[in-house]
C-alpha positions as CSV (number, residue, x, y, z in Angstrom):
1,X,0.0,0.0,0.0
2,X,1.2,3.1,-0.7
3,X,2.0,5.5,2.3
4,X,2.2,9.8,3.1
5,X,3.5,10.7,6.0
6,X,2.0,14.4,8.2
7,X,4.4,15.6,10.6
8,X,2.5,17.8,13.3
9,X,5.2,20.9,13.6
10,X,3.3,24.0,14.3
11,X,3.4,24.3,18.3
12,X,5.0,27.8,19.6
13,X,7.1,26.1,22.2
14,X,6.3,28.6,24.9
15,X,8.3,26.8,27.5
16,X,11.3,27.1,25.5
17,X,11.4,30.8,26.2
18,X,13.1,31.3,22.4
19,X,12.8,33.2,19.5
20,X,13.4,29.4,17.8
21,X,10.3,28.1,17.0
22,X,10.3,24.4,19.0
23,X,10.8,22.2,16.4
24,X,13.8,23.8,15.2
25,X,16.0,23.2,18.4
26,X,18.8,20.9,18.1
27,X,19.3,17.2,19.2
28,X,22.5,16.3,18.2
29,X,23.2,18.7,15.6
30,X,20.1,18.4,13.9
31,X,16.6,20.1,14.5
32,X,14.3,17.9,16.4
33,X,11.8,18.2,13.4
34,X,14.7,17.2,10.8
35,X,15.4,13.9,12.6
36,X,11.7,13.3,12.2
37,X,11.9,14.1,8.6
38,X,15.3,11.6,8.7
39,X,12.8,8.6,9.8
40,X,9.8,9.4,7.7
41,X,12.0,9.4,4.4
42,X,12.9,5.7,5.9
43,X,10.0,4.6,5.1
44,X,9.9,5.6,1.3
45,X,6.4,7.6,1.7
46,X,5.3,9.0,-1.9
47,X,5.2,12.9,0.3
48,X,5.9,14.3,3.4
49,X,3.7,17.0,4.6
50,X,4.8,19.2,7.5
51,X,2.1,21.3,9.0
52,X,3.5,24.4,9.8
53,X,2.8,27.5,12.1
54,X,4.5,29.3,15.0
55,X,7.7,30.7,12.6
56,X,6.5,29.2,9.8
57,X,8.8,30.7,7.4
58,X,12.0,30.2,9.2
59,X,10.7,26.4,9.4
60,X,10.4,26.4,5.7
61,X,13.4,27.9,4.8
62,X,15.6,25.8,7.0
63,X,14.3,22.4,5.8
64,X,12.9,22.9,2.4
65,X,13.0,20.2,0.2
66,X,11.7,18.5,-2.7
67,X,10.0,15.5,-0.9
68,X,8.2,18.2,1.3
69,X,5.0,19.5,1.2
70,X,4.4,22.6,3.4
71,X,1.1,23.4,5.1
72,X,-0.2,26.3,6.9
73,X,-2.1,26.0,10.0
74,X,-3.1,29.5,10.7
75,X,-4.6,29.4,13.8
76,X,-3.4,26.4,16.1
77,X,-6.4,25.0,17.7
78,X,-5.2,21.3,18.3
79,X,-3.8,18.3,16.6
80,X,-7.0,16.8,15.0
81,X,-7.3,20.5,12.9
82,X,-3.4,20.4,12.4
83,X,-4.0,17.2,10.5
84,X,-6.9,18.4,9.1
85,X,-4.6,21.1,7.6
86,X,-2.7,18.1,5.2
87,X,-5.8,15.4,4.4
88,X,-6.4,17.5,1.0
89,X,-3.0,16.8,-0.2
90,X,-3.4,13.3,0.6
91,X,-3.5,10.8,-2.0
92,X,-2.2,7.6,-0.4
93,X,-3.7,4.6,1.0
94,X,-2.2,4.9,4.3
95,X,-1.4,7.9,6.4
96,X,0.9,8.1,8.9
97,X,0.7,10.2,11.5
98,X,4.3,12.0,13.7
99,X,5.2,14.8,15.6
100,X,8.0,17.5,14.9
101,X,9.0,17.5,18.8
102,X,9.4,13.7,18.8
103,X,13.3,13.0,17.5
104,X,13.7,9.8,18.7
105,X,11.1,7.3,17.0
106,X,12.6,4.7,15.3
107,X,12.4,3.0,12.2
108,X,11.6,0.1,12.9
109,X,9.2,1.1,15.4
110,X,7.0,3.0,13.0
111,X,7.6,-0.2,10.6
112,X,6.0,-2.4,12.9
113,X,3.3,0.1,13.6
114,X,2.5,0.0,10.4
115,X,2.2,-3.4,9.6
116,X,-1.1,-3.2,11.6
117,X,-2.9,-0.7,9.2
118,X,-5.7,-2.3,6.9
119,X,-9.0,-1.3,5.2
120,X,-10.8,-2.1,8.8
121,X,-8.0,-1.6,11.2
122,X,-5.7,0.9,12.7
123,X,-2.6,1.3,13.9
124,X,-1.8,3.0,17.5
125,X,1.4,3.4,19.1
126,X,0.8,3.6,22.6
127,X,3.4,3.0,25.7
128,X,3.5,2.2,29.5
129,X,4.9,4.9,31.7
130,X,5.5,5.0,35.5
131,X,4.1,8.5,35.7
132,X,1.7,9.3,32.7
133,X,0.4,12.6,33.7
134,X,-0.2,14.6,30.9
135,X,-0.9,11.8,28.4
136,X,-4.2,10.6,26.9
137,X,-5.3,7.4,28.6
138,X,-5.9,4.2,27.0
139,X,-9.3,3.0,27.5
140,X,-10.1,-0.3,27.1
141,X,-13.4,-2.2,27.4
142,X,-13.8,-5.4,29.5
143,X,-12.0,-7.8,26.2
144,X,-9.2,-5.4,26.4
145,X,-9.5,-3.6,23.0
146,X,-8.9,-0.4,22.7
147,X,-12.2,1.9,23.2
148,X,-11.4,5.7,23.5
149,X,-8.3,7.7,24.3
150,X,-9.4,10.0,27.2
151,X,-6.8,13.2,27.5
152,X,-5.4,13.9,30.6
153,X,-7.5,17.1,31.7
154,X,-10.4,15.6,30.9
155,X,-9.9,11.8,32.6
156,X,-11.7,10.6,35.8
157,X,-9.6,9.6,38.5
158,X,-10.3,6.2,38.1
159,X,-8.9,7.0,34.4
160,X,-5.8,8.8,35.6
161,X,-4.9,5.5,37.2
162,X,-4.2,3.7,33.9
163,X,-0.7,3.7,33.4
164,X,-0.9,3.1,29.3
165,X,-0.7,6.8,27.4
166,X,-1.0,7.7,24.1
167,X,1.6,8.9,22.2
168,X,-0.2,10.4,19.5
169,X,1.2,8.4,16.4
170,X,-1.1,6.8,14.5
171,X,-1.2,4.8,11.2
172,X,-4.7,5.1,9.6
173,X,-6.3,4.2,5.9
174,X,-6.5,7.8,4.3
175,X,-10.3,7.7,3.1
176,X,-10.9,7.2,6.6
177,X,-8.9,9.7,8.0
178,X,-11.0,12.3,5.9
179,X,-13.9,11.2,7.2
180,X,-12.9,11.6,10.7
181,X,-11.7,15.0,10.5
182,X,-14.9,16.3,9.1
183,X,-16.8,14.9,12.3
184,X,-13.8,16.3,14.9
185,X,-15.8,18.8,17.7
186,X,-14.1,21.0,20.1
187,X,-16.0,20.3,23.2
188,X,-13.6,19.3,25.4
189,X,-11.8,21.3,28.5
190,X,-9.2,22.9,26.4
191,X,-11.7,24.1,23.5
192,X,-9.7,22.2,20.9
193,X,-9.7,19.6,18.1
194,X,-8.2,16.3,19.4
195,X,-6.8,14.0,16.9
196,X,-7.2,11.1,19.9
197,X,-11.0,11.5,19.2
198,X,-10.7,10.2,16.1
199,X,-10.0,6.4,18.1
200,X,-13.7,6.5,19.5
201,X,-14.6,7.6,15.8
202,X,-13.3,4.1,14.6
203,X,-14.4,1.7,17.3
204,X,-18.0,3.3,16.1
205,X,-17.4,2.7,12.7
206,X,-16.6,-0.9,13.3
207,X,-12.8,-0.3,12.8
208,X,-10.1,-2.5,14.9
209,X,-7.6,-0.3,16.8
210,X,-4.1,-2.2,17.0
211,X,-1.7,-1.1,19.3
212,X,2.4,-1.2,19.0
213,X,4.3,0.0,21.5
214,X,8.5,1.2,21.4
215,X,11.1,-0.8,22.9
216,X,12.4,2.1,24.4
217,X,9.7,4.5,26.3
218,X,12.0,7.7,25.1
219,X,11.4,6.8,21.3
220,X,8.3,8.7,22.1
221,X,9.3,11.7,24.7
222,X,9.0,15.1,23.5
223,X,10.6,18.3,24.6
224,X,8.4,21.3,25.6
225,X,11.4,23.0,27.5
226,X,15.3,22.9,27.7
227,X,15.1,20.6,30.5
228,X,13.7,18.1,28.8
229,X,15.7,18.9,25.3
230,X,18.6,17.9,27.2
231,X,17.1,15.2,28.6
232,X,16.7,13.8,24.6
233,X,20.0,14.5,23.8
234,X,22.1,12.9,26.3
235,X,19.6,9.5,25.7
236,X,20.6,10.0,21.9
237,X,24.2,10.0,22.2
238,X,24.2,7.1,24.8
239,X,22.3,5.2,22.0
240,X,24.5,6.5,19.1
241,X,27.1,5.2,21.7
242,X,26.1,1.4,22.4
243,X,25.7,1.3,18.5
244,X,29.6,1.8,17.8
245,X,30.2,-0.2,20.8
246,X,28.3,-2.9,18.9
247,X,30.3,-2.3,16.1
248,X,33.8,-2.3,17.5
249,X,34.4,0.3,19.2
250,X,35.8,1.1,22.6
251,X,34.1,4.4,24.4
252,X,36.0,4.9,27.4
253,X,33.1,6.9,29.0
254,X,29.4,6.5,26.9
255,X,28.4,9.4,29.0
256,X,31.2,12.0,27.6
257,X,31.0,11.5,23.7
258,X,28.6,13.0,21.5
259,X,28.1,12.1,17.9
260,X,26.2,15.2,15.2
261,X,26.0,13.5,12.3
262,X,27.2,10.1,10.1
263,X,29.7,8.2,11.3
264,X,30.8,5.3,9.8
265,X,33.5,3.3,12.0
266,X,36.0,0.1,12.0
267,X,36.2,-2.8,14.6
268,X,39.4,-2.3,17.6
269,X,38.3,2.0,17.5
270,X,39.5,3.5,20.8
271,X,37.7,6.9,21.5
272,X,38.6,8.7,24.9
273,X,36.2,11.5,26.8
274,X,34.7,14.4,25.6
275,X,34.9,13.7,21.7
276,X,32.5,15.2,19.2
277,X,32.4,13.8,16.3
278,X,30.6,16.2,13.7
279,X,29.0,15.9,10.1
280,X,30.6,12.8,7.5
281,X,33.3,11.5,9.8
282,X,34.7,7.9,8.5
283,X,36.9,6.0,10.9
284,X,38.9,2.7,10.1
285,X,40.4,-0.1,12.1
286,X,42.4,0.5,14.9
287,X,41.9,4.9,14.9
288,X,43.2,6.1,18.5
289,X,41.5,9.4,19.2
290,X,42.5,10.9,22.5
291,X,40.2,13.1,24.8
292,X,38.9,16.4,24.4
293,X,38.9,16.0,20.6
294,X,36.7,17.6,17.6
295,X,36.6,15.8,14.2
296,X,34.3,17.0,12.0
297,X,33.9,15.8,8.2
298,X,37.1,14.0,7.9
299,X,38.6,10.4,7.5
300,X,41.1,8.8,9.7
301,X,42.1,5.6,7.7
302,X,43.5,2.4,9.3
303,X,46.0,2.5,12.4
304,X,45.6,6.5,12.4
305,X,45.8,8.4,15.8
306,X,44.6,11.9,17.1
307,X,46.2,13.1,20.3
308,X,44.8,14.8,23.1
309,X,42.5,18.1,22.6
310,X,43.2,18.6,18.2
311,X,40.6,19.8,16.4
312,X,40.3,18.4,12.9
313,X,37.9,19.9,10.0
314,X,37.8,18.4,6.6
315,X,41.0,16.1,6.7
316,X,42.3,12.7,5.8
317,X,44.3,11.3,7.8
318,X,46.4,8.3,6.2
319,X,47.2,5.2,7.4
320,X,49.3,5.5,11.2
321,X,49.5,8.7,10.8
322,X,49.1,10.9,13.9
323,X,47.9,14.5,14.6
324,X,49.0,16.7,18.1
325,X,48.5,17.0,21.2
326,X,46.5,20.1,20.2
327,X,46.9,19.7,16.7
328,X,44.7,22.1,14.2
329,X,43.9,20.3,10.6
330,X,41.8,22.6,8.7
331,X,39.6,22.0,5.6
332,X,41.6,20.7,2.8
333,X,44.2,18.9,5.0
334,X,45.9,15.5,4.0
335,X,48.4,13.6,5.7
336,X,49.6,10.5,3.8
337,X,50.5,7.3,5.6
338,X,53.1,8.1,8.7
339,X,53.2,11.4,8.4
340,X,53.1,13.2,11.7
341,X,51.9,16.8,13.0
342,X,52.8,17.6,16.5
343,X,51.5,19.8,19.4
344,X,50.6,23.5,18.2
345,X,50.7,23.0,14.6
346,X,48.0,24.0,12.1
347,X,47.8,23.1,8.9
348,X,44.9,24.3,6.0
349,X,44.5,23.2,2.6
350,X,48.5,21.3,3.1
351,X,49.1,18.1,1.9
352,X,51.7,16.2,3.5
353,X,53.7,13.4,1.7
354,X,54.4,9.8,3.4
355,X,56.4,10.1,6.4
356,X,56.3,13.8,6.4
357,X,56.8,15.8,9.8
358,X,56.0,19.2,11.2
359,X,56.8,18.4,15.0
360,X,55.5,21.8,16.5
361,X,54.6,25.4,16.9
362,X,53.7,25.3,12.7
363,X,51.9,27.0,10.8
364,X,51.4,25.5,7.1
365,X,48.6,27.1,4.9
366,X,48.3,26.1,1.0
367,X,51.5,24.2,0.9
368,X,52.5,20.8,-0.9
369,X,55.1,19.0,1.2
370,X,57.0,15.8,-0.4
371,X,57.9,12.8,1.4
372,X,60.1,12.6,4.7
373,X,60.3,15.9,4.5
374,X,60.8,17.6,7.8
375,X,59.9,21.0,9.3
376,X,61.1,22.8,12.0
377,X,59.6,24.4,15.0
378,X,58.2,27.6,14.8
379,X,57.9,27.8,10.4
380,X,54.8,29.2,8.6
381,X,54.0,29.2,5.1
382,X,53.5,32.9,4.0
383,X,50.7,32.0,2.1
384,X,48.6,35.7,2.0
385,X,49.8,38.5,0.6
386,X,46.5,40.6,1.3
387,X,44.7,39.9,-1.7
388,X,45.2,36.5,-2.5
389,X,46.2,33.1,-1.4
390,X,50.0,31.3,-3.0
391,X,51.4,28.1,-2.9
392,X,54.4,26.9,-1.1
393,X,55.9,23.7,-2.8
394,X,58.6,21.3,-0.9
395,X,60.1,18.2,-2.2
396,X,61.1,15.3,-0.7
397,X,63.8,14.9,1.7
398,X,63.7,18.5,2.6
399,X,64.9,19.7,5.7
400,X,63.5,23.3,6.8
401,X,65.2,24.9,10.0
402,X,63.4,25.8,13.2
403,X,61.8,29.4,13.0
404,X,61.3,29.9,8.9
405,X,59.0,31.7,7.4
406,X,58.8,30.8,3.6
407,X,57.3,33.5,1.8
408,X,54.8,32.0,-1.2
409,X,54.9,31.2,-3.9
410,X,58.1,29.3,-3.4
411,X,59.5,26.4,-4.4
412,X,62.1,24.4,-2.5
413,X,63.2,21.2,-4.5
414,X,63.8,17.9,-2.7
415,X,67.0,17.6,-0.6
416,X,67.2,21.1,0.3
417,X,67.8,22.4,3.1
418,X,67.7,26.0,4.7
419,X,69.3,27.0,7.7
420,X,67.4,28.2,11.3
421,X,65.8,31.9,11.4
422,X,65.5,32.0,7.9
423,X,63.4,34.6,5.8
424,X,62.7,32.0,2.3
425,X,61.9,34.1,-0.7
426,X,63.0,32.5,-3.7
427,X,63.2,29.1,-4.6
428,X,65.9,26.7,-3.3
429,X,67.6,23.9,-5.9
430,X,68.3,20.6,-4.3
431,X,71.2,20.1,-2.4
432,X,71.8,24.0,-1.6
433,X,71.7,25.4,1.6
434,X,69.7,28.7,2.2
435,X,70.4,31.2,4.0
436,X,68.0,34.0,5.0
437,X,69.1,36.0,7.3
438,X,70.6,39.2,8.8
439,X,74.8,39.0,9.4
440,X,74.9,39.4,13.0
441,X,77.2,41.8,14.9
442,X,78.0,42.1,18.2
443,X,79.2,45.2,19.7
444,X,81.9,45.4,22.5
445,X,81.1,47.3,25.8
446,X,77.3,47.4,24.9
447,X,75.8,48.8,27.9
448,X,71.5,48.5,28.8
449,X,69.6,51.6,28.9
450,X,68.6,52.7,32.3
451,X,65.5,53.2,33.6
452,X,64.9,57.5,33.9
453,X,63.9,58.3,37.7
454,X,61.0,60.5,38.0
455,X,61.2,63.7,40.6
């Protein structure tokens, strides 16, 4: 059967005291409403329609897409009339039903749920809670299928006391679901249109109401406040974490790591406390990566290890190469196989041959270093003249003294070598020594000023 999916995200979030509208805070990196979007487009729907309100066009504008269809709600006056907003667009024979606050659902949760959903029968996704205050209640006649869904303000006491809630996702047949929304009232405590009501709707009509429930009670938590935001995104990393873990990886502390985007990952990993890893990252067998690091869109291949607090943006990282103690790889970056960059060195849009070095204190920007080439503390690549960006090119086997700064474009062949303190302009021939730098003098009987006392 084909399926369309309606993700409820027009809420205000007033709890959130924010200018963001709700939907659009982040849980890993990623708006609560775009990991929603992330799931449904698992599921290979024919459209996605997001019902929109509260900040409406700065919804829009962050997630547009092709697959999405944006609706309006102008006035929000509850979740029945939110859907009610999308059921014209709908075409499919099954609609499924999520909210934009909701970021943890998964897949196969909602795959299950699904499999329920026939001509004569619904699907519910309901879940036991310790404390279900706030939730519609479950109602259930004396065979045990489901009845009504009674909201929390309006419940009995003897009501209150069931302990299964709704979680307002629902899998319905679409000609139904049109139906339904016509016959929606607003008598109710709040004065709104509940979609809940539309469960009493389909016992009447004869309809069977199956109910799935998620392994995990948070698939289904929502944030309404920071609190509880947080809440969502420390459970999300712990689960990114016990995936790697599953895959090979050792996490010296699941409660200090945090993962904001793809990561793809090797068996015998070792990943220390307080890493983020950010965007694409791709990691191989046996990557080291020490604590307090950042890695963000890069590759580390096989055997490669990342010291203690570096930061690394857009890099590759070859095989057993390492990076710091507080080593800075900028977009661009590419160390080939055993190459090493030490503590305080940065490098952007610098490619370093096999077995390359730049120990410490470096600074190498648009540069093309060969093989086993070594550089010395304290060099930069003068790579900016103002106006525009030049290359520094250095064979292999060249050795650059401690505190150079080569001046681009320049072009120092392989076996070079220039001396300590040197100012490199022009280009350096292999085997030649260069020398860049003032004659020094020292003067006899040399004598400090002294400090002028004041009256």
């Amino acid at each position: 059967m084909s399926l369309e999916i309606v993700i409820l995200a027009a809420g205000q979030g007033t709890r959130m005291r924010s200018a963001l509208p709700k939907v659009l805070h982040p849980i890993a990196g990623n708006s609560m409403l775009g990991h929603v979007i992330h799931s449904a487009r698992q599921l290979d729907p024919q459209r996605i329609h997001v019902v929109i309100g509260h900040g409406a066009d700065v919804v829009r504008e962050r997630l547009a897409a092709d697959d999405l269809n944006f609706v309006l709600q102008d006035k929000q006056l509850g979740t029945g009339h939110a859907t009610a907003q999308a059921v014209p667009f709908i075409s499919a024979d099954t609609v499924l039903i999520l909210y934009g606050d909701v970021p943890l659902i998964e897949v196969e949760t909602l795959q299950r749920l699904l499999a329920h959903v026939g001509p004569e029968q619904i699907g519910l996704l309901t879940v036991e809670l310790d404390d279900p205050t706030g939730y519609g209640r479950i109602v259930r006649d004396a065979a045990g299928k489901v009845a009504a869904i009674v909201e929390h303000k309006d419940a009995s006491e003897a009501q209150r006391a069931i302990t299964e809630g709704n979680t307002g996702i629902l899998a319905v047949p679409a000609k139904r679901l049109a139906d339904w929304m016509s016959r929606l009232s607003n008598n109710n405590a709040q004065g709104e249109y509940y979609l809940t009501d539309v469960i009493e709707m389909a016992v009447s009509d004869g309809l069977v109401v199956a109910t799935e429930q998620p392994h995990d009670p948070m698939e289904v938590q929502g944030a309404n406040d920071r609190k509880q935001l947080s809440e969502l995104e420390r459970h999300y990393q712990l689960r990114a974490g016990r995936r790697l873990m599953a895959q090979g990886v050792t996490l010296r502390d699941p409660a200090r790591f945090d993962v904001r985007g793809d990561v793809t990952v090797g068996r015998d990993v070792l990943i220390d406390i307080n890493v983020i890893l950010e965007g694409k990252v791709v990691i191989e067998d046996d990557v080291e990566i020490g604590p307090n690091c950042v890695i963000k869109d890069s590759t580390l291949r096989k055997g490669a290890v990342v010291k203690a607090n570096s930061h690394i943006e857009g890099a590759v990282l070859g095989e057993y190469s390492d990076a710091g103690p507080f080593a800075r790889l900028r977009p661009g970056t590419v160390l080939e196989a055993r190459a090493h960059v030490g503590n305080f060195v940065e490098l952007k849009n610098a490619h370093m041959g096999e077995g390359a070095k730049a120990g410490h204190l470096t600074y190498l920007g648009d540069a093309e270093i060969g093989a086993r080439t070594n550089i010395g503390a304290g060099t930069i690549t003068c790579n900016y003249d103002g106006a525009n960006k030049w290359k520094t090119v250095l064979g292999e086997d060249v050795f650059i003294g401690s505190n150079n700064s080569l001046v681009a474009p320049v072009d120092i062949s392989s076996g070079a070598t220039t001396a300590a303190g040197s100012t490199i302009t022009q280009n350096v021939d292999s085997s030649q020594l260069a020398v860049g730098r003032a004659r020094q003098r020292n003067i006899e009987g040399w004598k400090r000023p002294e400090k002028i006392k004041k009256n």
